[in-house]
N, CA, C and O atoms as CSV, one atom per row, in Angstrom:
chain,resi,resn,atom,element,x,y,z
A,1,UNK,N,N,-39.214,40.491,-38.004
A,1,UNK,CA,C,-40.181,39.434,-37.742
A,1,UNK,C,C,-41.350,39.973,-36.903
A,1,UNK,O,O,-42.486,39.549,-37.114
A,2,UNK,N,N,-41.111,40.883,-35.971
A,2,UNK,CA,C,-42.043,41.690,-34.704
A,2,UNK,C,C,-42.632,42.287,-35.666
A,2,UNK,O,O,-43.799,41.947,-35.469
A,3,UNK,N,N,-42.637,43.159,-36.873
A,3,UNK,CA,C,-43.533,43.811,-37.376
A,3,UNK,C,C,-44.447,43.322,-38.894
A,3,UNK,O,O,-45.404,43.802,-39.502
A,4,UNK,N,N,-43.515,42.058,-39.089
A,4,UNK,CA,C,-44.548,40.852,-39.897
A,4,UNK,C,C,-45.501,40.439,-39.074
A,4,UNK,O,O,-46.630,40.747,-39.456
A,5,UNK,N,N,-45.444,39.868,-38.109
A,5,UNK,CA,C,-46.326,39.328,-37.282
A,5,UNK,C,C,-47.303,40.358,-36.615
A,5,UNK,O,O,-48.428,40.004,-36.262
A,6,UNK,N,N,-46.889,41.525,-36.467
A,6,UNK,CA,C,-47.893,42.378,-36.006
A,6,UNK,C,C,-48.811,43.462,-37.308
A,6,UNK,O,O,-49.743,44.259,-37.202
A,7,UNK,N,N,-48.131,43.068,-38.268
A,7,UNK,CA,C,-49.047,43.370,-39.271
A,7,UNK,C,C,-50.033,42.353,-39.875
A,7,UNK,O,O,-51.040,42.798,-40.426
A,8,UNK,N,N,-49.785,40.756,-39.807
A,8,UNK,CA,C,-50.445,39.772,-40.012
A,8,UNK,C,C,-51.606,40.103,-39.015
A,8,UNK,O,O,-52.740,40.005,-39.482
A,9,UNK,N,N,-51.456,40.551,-37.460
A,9,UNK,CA,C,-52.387,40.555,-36.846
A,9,UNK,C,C,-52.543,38.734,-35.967
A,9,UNK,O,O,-53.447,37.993,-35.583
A,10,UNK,N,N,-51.090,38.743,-36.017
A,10,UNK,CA,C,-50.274,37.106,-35.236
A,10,UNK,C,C,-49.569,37.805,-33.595
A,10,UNK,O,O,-48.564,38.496,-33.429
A,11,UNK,N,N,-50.447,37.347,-32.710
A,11,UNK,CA,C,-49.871,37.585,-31.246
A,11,UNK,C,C,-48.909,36.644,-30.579
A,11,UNK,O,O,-49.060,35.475,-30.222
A,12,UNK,N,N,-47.790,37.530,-30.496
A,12,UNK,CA,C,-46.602,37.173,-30.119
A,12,UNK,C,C,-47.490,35.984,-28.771
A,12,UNK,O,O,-48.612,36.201,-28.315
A,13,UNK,N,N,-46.417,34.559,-28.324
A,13,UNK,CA,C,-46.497,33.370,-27.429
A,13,UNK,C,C,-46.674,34.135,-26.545
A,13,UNK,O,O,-47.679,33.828,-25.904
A,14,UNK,N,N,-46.050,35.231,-26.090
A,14,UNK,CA,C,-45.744,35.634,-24.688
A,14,UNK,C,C,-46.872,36.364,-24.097
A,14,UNK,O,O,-47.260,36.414,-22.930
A,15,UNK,N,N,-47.294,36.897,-25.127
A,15,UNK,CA,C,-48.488,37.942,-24.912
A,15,UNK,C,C,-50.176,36.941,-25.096
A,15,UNK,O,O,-51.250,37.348,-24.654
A,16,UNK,N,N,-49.971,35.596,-25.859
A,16,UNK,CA,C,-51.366,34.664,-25.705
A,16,UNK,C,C,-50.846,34.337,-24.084
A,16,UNK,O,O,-51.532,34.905,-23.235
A,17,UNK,N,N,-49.792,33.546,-23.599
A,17,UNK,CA,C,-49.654,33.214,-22.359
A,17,UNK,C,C,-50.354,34.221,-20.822
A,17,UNK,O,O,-51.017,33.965,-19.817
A,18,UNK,N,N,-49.796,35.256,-21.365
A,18,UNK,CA,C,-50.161,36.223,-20.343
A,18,UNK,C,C,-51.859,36.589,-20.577
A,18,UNK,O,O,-52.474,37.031,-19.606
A,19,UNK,N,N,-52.375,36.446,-21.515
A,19,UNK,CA,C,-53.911,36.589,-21.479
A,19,UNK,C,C,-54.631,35.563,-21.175
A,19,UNK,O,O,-55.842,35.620,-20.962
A,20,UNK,N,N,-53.973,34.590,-21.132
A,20,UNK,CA,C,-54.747,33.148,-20.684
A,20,UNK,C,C,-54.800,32.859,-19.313
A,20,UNK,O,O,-55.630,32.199,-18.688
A,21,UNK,N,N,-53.464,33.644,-18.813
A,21,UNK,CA,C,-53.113,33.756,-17.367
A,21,UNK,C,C,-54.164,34.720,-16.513
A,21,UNK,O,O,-54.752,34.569,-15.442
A,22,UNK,N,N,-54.126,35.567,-17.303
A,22,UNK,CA,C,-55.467,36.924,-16.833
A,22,UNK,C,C,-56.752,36.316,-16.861
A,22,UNK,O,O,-57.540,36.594,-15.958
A,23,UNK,N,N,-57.081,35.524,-17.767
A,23,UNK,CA,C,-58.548,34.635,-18.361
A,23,UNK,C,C,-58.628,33.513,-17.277
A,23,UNK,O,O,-59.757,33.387,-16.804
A,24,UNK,N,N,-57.548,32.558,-16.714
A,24,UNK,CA,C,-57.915,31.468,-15.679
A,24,UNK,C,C,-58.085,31.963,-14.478
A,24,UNK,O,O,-58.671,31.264,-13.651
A,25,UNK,N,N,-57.409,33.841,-13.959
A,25,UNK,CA,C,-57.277,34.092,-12.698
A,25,UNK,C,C,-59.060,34.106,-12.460
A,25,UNK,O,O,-59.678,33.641,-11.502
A,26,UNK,N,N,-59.677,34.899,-13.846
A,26,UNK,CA,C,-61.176,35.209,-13.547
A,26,UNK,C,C,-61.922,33.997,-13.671
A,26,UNK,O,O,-62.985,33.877,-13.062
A,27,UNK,N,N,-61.372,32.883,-14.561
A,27,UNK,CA,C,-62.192,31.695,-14.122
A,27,UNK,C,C,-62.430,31.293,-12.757
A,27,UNK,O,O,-63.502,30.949,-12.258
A,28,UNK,N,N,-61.026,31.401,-12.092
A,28,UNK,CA,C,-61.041,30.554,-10.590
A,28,UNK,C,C,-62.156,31.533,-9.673
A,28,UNK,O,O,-63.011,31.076,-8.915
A,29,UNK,N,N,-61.926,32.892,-9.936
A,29,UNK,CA,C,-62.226,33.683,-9.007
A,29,UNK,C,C,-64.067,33.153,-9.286
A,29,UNK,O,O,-64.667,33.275,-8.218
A,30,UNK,N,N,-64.568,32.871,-9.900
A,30,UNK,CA,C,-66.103,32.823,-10.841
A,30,UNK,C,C,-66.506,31.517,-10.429
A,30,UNK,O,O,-67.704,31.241,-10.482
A,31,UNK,N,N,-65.590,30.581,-9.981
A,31,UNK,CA,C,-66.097,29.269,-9.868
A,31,UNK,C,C,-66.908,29.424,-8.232
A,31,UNK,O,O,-66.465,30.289,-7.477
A,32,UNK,N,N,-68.303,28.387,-7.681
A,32,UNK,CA,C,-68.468,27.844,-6.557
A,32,UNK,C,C,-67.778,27.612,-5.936
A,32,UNK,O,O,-66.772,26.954,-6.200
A,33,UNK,N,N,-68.206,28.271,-4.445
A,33,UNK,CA,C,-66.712,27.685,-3.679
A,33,UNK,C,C,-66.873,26.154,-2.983
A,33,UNK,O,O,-66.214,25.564,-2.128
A,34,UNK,N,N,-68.117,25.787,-3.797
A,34,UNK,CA,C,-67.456,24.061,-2.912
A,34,UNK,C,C,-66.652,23.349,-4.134
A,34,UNK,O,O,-66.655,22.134,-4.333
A,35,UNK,N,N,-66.074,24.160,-4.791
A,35,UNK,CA,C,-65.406,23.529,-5.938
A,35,UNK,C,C,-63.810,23.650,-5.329
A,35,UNK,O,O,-63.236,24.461,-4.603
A,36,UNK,N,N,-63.416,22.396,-6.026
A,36,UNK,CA,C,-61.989,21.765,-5.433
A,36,UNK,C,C,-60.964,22.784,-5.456
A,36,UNK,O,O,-60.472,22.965,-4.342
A,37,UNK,N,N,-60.590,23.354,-6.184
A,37,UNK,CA,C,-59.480,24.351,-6.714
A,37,UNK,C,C,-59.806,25.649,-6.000
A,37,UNK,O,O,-58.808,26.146,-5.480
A,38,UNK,N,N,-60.678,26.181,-5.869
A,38,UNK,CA,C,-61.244,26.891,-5.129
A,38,UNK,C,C,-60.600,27.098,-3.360
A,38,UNK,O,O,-60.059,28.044,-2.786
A,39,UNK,N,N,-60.932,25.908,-2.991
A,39,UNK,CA,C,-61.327,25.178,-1.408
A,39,UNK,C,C,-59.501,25.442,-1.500
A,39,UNK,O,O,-59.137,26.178,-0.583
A,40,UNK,N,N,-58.423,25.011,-2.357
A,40,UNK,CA,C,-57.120,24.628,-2.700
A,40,UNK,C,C,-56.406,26.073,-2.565
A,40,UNK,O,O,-55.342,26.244,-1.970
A,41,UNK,N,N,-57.236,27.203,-3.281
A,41,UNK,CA,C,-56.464,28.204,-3.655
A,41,UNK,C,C,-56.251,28.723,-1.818
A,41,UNK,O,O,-55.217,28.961,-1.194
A,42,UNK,N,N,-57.655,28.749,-1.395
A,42,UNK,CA,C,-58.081,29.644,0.426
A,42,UNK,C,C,-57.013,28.774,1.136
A,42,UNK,O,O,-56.336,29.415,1.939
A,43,UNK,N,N,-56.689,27.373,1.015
A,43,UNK,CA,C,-55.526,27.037,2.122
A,43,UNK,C,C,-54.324,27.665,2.260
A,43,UNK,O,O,-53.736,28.252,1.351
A,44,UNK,N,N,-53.863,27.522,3.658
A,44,UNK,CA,C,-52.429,28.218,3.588
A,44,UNK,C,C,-52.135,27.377,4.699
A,44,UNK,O,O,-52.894,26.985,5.585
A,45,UNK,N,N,-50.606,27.098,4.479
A,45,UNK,CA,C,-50.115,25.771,5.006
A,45,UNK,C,C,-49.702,26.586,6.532
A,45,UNK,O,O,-49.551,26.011,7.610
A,46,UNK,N,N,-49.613,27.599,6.358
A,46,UNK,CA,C,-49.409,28.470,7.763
A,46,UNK,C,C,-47.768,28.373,8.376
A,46,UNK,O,O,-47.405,28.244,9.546
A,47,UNK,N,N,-47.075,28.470,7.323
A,47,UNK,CA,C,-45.268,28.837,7.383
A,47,UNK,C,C,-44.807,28.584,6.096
A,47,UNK,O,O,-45.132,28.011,5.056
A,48,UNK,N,N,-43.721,29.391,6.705
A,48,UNK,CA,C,-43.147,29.435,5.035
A,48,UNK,C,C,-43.021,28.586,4.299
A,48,UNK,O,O,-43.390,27.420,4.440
A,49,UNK,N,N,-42.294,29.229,3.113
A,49,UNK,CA,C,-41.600,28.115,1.959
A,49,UNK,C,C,-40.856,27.423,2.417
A,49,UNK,O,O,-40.106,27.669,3.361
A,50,UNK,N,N,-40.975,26.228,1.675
A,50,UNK,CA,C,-39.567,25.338,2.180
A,50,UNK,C,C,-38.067,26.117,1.215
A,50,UNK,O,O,-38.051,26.938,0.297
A,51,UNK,N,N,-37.301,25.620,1.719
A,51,UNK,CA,C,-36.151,25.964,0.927
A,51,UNK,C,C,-35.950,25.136,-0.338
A,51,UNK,O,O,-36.069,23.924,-0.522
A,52,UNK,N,N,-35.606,26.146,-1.170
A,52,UNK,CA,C,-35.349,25.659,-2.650
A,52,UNK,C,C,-37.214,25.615,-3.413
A,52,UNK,O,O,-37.361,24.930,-4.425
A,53,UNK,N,N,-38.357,26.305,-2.879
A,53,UNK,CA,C,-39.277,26.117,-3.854
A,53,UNK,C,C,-39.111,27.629,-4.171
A,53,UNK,O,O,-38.541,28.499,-3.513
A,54,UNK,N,N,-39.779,27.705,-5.386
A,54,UNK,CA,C,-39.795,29.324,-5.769
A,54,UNK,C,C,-40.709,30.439,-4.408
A,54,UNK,O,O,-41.723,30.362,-3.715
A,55,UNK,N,N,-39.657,31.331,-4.623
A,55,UNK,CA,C,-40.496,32.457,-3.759
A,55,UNK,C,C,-42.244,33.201,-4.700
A,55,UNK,O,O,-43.012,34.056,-4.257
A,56,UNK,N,N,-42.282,32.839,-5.334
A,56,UNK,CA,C,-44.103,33.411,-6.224
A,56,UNK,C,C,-44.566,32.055,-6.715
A,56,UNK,O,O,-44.033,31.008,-7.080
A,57,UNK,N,N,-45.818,32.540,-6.563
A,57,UNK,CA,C,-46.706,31.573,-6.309
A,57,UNK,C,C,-47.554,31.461,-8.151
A,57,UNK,O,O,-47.352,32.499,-8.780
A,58,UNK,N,N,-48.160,30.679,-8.727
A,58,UNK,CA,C,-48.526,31.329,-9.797
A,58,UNK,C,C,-49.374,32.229,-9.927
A,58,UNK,O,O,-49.904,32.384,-11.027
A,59,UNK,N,N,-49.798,33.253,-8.559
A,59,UNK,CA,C,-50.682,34.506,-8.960
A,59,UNK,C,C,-50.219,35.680,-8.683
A,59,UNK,O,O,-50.883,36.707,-8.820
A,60,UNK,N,N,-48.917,35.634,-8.224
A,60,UNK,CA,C,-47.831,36.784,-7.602
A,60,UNK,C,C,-47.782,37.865,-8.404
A,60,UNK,O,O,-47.461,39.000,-8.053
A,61,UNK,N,N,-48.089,37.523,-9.447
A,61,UNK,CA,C,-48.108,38.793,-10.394
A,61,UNK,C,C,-49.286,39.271,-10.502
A,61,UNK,O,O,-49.146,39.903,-11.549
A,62,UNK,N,N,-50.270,39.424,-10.212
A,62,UNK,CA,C,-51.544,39.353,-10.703
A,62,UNK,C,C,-51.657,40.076,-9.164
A,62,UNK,O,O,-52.105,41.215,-9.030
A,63,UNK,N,N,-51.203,39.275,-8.064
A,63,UNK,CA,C,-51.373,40.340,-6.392
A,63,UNK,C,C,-50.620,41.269,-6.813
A,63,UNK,O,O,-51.189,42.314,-6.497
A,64,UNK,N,N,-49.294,41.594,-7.555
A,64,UNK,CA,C,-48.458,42.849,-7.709
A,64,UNK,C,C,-49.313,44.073,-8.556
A,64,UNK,O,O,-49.521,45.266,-8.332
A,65,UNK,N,N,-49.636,43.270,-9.483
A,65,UNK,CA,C,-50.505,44.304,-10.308
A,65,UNK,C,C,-51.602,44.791,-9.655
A,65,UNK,O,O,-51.817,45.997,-9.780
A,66,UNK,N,N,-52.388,44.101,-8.951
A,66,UNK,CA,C,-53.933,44.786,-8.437
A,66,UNK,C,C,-53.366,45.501,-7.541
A,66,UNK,O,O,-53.963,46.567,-7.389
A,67,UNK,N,N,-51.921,45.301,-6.478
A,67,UNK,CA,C,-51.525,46.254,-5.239
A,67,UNK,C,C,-51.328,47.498,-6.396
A,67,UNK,O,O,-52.169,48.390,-6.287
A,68,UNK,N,N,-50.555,47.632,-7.240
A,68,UNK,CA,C,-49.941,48.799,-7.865
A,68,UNK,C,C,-51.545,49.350,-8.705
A,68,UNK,O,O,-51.859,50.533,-8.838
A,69,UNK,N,N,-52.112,48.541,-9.031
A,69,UNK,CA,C,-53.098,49.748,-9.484
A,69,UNK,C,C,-54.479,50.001,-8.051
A,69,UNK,O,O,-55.621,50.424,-8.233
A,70,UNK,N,N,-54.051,49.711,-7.145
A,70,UNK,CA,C,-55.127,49.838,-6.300
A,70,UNK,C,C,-56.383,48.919,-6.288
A,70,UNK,O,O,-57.248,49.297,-5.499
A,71,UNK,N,N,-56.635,47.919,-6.915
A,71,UNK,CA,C,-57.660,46.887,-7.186
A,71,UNK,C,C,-58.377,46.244,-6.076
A,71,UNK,O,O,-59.569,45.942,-6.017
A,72,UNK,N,N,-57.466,46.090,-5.226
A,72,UNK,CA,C,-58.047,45.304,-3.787
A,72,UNK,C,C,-57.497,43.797,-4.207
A,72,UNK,O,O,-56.641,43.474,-5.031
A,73,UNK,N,N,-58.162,43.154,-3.491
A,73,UNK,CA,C,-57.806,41.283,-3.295
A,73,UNK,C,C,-58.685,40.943,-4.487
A,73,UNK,O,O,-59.891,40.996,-4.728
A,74,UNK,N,N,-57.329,40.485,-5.285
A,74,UNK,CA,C,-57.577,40.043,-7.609
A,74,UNK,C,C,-59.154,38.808,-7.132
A,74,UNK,O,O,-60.299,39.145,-7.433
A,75,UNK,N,N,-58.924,37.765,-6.560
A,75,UNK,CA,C,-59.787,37.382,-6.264
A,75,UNK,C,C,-61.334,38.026,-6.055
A,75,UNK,O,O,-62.169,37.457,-6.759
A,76,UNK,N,N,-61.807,39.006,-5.292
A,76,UNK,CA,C,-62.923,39.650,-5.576
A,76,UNK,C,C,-63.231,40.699,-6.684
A,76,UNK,O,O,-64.322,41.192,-6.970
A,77,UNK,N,N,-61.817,40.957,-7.325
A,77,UNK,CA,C,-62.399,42.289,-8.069
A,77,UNK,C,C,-62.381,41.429,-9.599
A,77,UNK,O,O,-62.671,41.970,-10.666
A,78,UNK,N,N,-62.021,40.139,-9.465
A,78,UNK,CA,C,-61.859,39.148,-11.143
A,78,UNK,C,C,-62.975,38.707,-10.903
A,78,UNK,O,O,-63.365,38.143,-11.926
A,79,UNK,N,N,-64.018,38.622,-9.798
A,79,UNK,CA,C,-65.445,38.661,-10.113
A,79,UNK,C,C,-66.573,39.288,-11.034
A,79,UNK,O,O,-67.703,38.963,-11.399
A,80,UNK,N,N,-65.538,40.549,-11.263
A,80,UNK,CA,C,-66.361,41.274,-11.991
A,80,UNK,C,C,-65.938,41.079,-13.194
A,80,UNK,O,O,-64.857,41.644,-13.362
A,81,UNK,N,N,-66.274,40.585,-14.015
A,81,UNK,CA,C,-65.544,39.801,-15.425
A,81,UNK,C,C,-65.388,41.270,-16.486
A,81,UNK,O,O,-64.330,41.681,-16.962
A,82,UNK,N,N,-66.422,41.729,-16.626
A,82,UNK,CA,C,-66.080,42.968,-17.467
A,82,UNK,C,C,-64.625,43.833,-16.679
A,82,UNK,O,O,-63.399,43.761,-16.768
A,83,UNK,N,N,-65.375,44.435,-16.103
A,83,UNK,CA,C,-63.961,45.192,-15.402
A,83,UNK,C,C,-62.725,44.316,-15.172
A,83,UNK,O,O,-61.586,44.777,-15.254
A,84,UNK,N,N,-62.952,43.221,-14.923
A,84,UNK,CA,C,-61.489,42.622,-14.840
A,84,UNK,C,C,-60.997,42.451,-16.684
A,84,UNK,O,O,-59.843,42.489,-17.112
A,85,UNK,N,N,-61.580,42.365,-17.058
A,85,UNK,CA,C,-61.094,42.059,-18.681
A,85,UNK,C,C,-60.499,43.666,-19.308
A,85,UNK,O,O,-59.596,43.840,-20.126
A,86,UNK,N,N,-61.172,44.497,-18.754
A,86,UNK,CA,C,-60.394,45.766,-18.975
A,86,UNK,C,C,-59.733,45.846,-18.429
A,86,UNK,O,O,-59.890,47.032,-18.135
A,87,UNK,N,N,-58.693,45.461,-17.748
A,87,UNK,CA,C,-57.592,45.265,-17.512
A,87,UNK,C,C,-56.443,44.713,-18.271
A,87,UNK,O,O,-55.307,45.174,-18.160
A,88,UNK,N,N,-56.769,43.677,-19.076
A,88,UNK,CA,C,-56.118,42.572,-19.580
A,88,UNK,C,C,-54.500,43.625,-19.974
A,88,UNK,O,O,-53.447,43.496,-19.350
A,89,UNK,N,N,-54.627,44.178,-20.630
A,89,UNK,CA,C,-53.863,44.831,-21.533
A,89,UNK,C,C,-52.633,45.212,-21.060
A,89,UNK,O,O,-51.482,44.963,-21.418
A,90,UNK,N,N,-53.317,46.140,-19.815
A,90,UNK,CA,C,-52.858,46.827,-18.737
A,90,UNK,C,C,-51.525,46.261,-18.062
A,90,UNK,O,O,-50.380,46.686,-17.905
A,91,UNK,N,N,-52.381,44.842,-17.668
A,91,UNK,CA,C,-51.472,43.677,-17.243
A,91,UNK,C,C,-50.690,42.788,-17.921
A,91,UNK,O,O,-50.088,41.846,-17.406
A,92,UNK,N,N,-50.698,43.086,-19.078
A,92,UNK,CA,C,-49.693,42.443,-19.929
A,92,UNK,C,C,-48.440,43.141,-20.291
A,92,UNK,O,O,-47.274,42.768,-20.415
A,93,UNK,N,N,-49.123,44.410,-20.438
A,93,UNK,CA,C,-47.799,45.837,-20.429
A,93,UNK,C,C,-47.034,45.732,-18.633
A,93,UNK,O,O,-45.857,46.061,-18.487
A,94,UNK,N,N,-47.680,45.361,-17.701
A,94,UNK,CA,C,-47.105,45.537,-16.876
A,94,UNK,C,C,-46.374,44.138,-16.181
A,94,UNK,O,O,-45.693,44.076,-15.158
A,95,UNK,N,N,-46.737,43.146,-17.040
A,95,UNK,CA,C,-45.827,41.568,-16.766
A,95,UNK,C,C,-44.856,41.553,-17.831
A,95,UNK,O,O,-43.859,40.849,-17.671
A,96,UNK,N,N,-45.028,42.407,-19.193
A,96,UNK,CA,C,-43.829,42.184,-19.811
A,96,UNK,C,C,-42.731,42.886,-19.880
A,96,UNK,O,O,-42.853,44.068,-20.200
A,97,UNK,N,N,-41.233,42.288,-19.568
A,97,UNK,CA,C,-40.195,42.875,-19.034
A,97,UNK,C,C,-39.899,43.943,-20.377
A,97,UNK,O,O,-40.176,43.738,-21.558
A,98,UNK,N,N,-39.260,45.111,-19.779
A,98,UNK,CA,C,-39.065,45.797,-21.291
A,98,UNK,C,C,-37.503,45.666,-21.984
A,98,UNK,O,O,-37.279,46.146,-23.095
């Protein structure tokens, strides 16, 4: 089925998910910051998790990847929309489990 679909030129769910995930990090990062989501992402409640919520956040992967390739804080460097889009790939090979 993996090599019907990759000869159709049909991208596996897992791999549209993870590029859409790469595509909203550079939206947020691109938006005004008097914009709501924005203002939402910079808060920090200033202590931990409560017990029983997940330990990652939905950008935990995206901070793992820019620490491991050296990127700096995903937030300023998904400013740069080209260079962050050359990435995409990168980061999909490196979010999908093997």
């Amino acid at each position: 089925a993996l090599e019907c679909a990759e000869q159709a030129g049909v991208k596996l769910w897992s791999r549209r998910c993870l590029e859409q995930h790469w595509k909203l990090a550079n939206y947020i990062a691109n938006l005004p910051d008097n914009r709501w989501l924005k203002r939402a992402l910079a808060w920090t409640a200033g202590r931990r998790r409560r017990i029983g919520r997940p330990t990652n956040t939905w950008d935990a992967q995206i901070q793992m990847y820019c620490r491991w390739r050296n990127l700096g804080e995903w937030r300023a460097t998904a400013m740069q929309t080209e260079f962050w889009l050359t990435h995409m790939d990168s980061f999909i090979e490196f979010s999908t489990p093997k």
